[in-house]
C-alpha positions as CSV (number, residue, x, y, z in Angstrom):
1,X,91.4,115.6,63.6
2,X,95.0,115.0,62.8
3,X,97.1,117.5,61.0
4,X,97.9,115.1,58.0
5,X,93.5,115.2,57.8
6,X,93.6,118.7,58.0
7,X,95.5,119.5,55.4
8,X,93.9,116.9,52.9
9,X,90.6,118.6,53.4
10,X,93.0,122.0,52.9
11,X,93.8,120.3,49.9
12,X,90.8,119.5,48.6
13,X,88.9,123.3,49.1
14,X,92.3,124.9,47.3
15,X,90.9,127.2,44.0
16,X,93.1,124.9,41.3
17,X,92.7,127.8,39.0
18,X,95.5,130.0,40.1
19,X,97.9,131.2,37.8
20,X,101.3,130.1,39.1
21,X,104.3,128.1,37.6
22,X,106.0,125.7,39.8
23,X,109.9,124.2,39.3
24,X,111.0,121.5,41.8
25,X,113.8,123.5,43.7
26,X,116.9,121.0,44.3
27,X,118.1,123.0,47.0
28,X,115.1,123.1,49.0
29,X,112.4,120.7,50.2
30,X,109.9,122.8,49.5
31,X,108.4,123.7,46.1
32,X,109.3,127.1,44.3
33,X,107.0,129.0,43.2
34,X,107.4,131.7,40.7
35,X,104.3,134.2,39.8
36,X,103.6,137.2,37.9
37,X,103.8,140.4,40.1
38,X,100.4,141.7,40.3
39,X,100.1,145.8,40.0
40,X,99.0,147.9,43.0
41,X,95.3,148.0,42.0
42,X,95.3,143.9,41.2
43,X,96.8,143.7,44.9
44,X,93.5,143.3,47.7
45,X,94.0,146.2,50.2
46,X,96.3,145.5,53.3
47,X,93.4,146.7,55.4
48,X,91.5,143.4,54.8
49,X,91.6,141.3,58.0
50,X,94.2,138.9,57.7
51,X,93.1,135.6,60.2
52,X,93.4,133.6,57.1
53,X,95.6,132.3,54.3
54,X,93.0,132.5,51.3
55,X,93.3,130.8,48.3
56,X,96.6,132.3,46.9
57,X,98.3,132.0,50.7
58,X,97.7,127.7,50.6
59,X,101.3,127.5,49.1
60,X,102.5,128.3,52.9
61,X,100.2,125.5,54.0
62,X,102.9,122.6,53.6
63,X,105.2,124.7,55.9
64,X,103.1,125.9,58.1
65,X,101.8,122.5,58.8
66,X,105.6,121.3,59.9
67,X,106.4,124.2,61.4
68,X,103.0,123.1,63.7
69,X,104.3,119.6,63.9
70,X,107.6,121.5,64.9
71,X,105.7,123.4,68.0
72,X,103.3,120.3,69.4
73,X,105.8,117.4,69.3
74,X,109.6,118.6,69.6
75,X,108.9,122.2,71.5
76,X,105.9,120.5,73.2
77,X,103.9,124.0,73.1
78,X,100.5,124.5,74.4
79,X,97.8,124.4,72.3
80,X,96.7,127.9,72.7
81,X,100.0,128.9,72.1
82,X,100.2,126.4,68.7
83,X,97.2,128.6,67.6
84,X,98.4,131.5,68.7
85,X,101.4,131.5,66.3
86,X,99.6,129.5,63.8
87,X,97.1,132.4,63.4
88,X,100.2,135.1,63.2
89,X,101.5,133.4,60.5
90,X,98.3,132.7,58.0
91,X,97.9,136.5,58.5
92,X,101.5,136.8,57.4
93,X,101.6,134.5,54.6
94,X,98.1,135.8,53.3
95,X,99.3,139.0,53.1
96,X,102.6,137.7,51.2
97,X,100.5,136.0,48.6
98,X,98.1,139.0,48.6
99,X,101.9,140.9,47.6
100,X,102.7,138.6,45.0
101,X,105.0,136.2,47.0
102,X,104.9,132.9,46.5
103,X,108.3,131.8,48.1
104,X,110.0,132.1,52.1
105,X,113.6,132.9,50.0
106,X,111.7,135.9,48.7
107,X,110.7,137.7,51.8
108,X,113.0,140.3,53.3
109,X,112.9,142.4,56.4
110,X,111.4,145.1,54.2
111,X,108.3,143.1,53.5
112,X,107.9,142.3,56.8
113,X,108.6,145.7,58.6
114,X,105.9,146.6,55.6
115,X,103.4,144.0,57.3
116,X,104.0,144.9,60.7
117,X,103.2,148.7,59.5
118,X,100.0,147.2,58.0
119,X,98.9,146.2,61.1
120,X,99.8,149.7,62.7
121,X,97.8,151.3,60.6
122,X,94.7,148.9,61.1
123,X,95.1,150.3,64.9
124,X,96.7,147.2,66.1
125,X,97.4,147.2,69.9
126,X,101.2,147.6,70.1
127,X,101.2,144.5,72.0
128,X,99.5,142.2,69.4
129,X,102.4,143.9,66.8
130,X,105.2,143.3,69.1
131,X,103.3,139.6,69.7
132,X,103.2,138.6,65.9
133,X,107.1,140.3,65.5
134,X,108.1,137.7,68.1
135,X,106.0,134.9,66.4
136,X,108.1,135.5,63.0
137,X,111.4,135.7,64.4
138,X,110.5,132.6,65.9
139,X,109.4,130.9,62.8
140,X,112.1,132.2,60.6
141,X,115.2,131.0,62.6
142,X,113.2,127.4,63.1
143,X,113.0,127.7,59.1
144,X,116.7,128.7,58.4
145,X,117.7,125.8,61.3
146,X,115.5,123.4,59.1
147,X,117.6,125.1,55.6
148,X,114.4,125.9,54.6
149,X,115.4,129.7,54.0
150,X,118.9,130.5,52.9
151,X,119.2,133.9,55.7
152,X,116.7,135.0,58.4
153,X,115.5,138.2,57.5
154,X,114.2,138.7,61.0
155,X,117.6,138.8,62.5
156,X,118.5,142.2,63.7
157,X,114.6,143.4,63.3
158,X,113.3,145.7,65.9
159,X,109.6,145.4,67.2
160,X,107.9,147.7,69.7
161,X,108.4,146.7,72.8
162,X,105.6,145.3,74.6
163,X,103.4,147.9,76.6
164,X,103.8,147.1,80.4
165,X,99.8,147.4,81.4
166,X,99.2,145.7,84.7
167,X,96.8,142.8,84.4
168,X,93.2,142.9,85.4
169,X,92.3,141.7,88.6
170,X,89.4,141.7,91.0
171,X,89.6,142.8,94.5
172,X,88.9,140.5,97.8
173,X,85.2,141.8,98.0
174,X,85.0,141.6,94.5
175,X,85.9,137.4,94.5
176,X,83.4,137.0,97.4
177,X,80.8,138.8,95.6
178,X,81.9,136.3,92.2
179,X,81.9,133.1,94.7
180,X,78.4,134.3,96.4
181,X,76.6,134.9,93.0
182,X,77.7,131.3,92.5
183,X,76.2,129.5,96.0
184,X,72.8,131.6,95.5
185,X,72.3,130.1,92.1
186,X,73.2,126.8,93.3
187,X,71.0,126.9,96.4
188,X,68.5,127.8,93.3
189,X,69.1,124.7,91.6
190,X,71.3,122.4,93.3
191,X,71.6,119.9,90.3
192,X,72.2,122.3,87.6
193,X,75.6,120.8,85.9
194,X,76.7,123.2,84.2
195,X,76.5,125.4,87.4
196,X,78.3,122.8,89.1
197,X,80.9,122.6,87.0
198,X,81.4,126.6,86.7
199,X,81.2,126.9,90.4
200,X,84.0,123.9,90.2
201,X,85.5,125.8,87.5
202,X,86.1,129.2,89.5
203,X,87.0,127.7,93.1
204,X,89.8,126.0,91.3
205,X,91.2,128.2,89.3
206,X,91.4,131.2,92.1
207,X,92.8,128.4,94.8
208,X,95.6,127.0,92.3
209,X,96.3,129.8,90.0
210,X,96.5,127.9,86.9
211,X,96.1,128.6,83.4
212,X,92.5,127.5,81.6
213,X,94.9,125.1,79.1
214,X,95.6,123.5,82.3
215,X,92.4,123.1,83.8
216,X,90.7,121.3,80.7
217,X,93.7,118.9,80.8
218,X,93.3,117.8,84.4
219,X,91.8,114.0,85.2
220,X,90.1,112.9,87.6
221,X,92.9,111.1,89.2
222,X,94.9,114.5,88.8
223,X,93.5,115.3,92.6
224,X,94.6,114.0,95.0
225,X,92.3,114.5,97.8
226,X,94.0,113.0,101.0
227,X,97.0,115.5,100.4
228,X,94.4,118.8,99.4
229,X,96.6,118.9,95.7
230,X,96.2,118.8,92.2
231,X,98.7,117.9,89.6
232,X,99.3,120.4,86.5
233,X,100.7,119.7,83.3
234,X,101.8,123.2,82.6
235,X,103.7,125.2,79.5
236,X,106.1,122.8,77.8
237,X,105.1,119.5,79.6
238,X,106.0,121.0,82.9
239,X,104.7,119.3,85.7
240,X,104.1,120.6,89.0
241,X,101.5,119.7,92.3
242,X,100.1,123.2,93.9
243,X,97.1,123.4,96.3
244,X,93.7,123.0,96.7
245,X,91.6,124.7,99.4
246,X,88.8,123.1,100.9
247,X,86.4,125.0,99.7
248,X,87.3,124.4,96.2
249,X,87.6,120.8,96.7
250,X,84.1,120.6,98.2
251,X,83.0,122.1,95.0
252,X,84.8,119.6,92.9
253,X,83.0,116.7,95.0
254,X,79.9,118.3,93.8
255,X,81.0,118.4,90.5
256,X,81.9,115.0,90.5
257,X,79.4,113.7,92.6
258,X,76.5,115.2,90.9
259,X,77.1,117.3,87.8
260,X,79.6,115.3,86.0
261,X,77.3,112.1,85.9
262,X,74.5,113.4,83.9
263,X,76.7,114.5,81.3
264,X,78.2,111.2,80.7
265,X,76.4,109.1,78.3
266,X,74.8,105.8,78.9
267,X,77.5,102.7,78.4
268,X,80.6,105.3,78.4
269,X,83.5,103.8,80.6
270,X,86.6,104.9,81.2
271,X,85.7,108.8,80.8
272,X,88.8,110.5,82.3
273,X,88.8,114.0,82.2
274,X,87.8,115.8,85.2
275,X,85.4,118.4,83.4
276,X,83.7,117.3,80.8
277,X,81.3,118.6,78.2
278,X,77.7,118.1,77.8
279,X,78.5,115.1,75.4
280,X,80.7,113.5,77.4
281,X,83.9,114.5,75.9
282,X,86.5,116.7,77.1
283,X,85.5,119.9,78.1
284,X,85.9,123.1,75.5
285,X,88.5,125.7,76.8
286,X,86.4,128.5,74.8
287,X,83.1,127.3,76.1
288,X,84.2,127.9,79.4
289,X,85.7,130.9,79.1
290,X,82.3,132.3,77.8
291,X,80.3,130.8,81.0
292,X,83.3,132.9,82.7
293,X,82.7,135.9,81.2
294,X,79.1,135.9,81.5
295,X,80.0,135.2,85.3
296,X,82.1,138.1,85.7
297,X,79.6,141.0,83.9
298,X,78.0,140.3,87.4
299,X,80.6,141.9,89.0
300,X,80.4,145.3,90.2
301,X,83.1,147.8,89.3
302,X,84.8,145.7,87.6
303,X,85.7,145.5,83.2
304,X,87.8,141.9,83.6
305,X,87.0,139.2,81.8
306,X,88.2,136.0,80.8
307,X,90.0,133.1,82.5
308,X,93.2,134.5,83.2
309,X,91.2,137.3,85.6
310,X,91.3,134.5,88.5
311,X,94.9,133.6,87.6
312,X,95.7,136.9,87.9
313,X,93.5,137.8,91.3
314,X,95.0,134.9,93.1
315,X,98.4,135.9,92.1
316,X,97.8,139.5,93.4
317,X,95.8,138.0,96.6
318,X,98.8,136.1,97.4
319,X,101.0,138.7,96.8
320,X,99.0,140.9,99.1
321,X,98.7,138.2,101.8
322,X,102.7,138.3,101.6
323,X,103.4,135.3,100.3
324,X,107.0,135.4,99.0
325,X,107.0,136.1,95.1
326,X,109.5,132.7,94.5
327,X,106.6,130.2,95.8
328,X,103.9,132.5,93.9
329,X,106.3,131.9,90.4
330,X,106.6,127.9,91.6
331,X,102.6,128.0,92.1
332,X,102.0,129.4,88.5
333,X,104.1,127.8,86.6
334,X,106.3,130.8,85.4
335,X,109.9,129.8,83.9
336,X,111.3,133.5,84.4
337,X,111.2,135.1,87.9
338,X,110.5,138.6,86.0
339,X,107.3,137.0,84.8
340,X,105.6,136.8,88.5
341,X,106.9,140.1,89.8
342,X,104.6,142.0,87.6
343,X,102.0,141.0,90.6
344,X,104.5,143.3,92.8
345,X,103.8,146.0,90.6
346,X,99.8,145.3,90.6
347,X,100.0,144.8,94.8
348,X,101.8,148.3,95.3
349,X,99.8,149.9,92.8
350,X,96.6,149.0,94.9
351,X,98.4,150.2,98.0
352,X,99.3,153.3,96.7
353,X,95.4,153.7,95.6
354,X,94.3,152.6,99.1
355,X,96.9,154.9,100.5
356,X,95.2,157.8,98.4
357,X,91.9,157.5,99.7
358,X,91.8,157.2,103.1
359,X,95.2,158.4,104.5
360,X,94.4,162.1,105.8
361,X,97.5,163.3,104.6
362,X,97.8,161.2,101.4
């Protein structure tokens, strides 16, 4: 659905019955709003969840909408990462409406730093509060670049710093145990598709190391078999070629051979994704992150979940194989050099528990 579509159908769900006044504001392109300041009972409690604008927040929408248009088409962002800060800012803009605020001219740093305690209070991880600080610094200098606000009240704001934890991974024995669950169910059923494709799925993303935004955008002529590579359109239309093992390109012949097919509907042509949903279409990020999931609770030992577990494991494993940490940030696609060295961190930490355990004198 386009974005102009979604916001008609915003549009069309608003509550008209809202008591606002609007004057056309020269000096900006977006309409003023002025509104009655409601008293602190009138105002809904800052401990409601905030993953949506509600009715009063739809006077953001117009912005928020070409600040989106802003991300996807000039920044070229991911479309995780469009929702990502999409979702920060409905929270934000909810709970501005919810404060009485019906204009970006009217927030100031205090507001905000009273938002970002909001979500301290609600227990928020000190790295989601430090995420959504990040998210509104970005927005706000985009909207005083675009005159849109007259100063940036996020310039000179401090957010926590985000918490260092070492990612999740799962050990050697631990993969092999993940990739053997996988063979015994296929030996099971060897034309189970969706099987296929998660077996597909999970050799790819621990041989490459890529991101699950860049798996569900491969096509089928994004391998290139003769070579053992696959091509990546990473973060920011970046596009780099990184390996493929054999065994995950046996399990992608499978896939393609004999999964994919059955999934495509009678009289379709020119299907081009690589995975592919049961209808055909291209395959759902979220859907396969569940089947991922449920793969990993098999796992022994082991709380990591998600995609992003593989990208991390094959980071570490590489790491740990000593592969040199510049080829490792080339084979993820990480802009910054710090990015990939956290893996350094996660390879000596397992050393150091190794170490503990069986050296006599540890």
């Amino acid at each position: 659905m386009t974005a102009a579509r979604q916001h008609e159908n915003r549009t069309e769900n608003r509550n008209e019955n809202r008591e606002e006044y609007r004057d056309e504001a020269p000096s900006t392109t977006l309409p003023v709003t002025y509104t009655r300041t409601l008293a602190p009972e009138q105002v809904e409690s800052s401990t409601l969840p905030d993953s949506a604008l509600g009715v009063s927040g739809e006077v953001f929408r117009p912005v928020l909408d070409r600040f989106e248009r802003f991300l996807r088409y000039e920044k070229h962002r991911s479309e995780e990462t469009i929702r990502s800060y999409i979702s920060d800012l409905e929270g934000f803009f909810g709970y501005m409406a919810r404060r009485g605020v019906r204009h970006l001219d009217s927030i100031d740093a205090s507001l905000i730093r009273e938002w970002l305690g909001s979500l301290h209070l609600r227990q928020a991880a000190r790295s989601t509060v430090a995420r959504r600080g990040s998210t509104l610094r970005t927005f706000f200098t985009w909207a005083q670049e675009e005159e849109l606000v007259h100063a940036n009240p996020t310039r000179g704001m401090r957010t926590p710093k985000r918490e260092n934890h070492l990612p999740p991974v799962l050990s050697r024995e631990q993969m092999n145990q993940l990739l053997t669950t996988l063979q015994e169910r296929r030996a099971q059923d060897p034309r189970d598709a969706r099987l296929l494709r998660l077996e597909a799925v999970v050799e790819v993303l621990y041989a490459s190391g890529m991101r699950i935004s860049e798996l569900t955008g491969l096509d089928l002529q994004s391998v290139d078999r003769a070579n053992k590579t696959v091509r990546v359109l990473g973060k920011g239309n970046k596009e780099r070629v990184v390996p493929l093992g054999t065994p995950a390109l046996k399990a992608l012949n499978r896939w393609v051979s004999y999964g994919r097919p059955q999934w495509i509907p009678e009289g379709s042509q020119g299907v081009t994704a690589l995975f592919i949903g049961p209808r055909g279409g291209r395959a759902n990020a979220r859907q396969i992150r569940e089947d991922l999931t449920r793969l990993l609770r098999t796992v022994e030992n082991t709380q990591a979940s998600g995609a992003h577990v593989l990208r991390h494991s094959a980071a570490t494993h590489l790491v740990d194989g000593g592969a040199d940490i510049r080829s490792v940030q080339e084979l993820l696609g990480h802009s910054s050099l710090a990015t990939t060295q956290i893996y350094t961190h996660v390879s000596m930490k397992r050393l150091a528990e190794t170490y503990a355990r069986a050296h006599p004198r540890a």
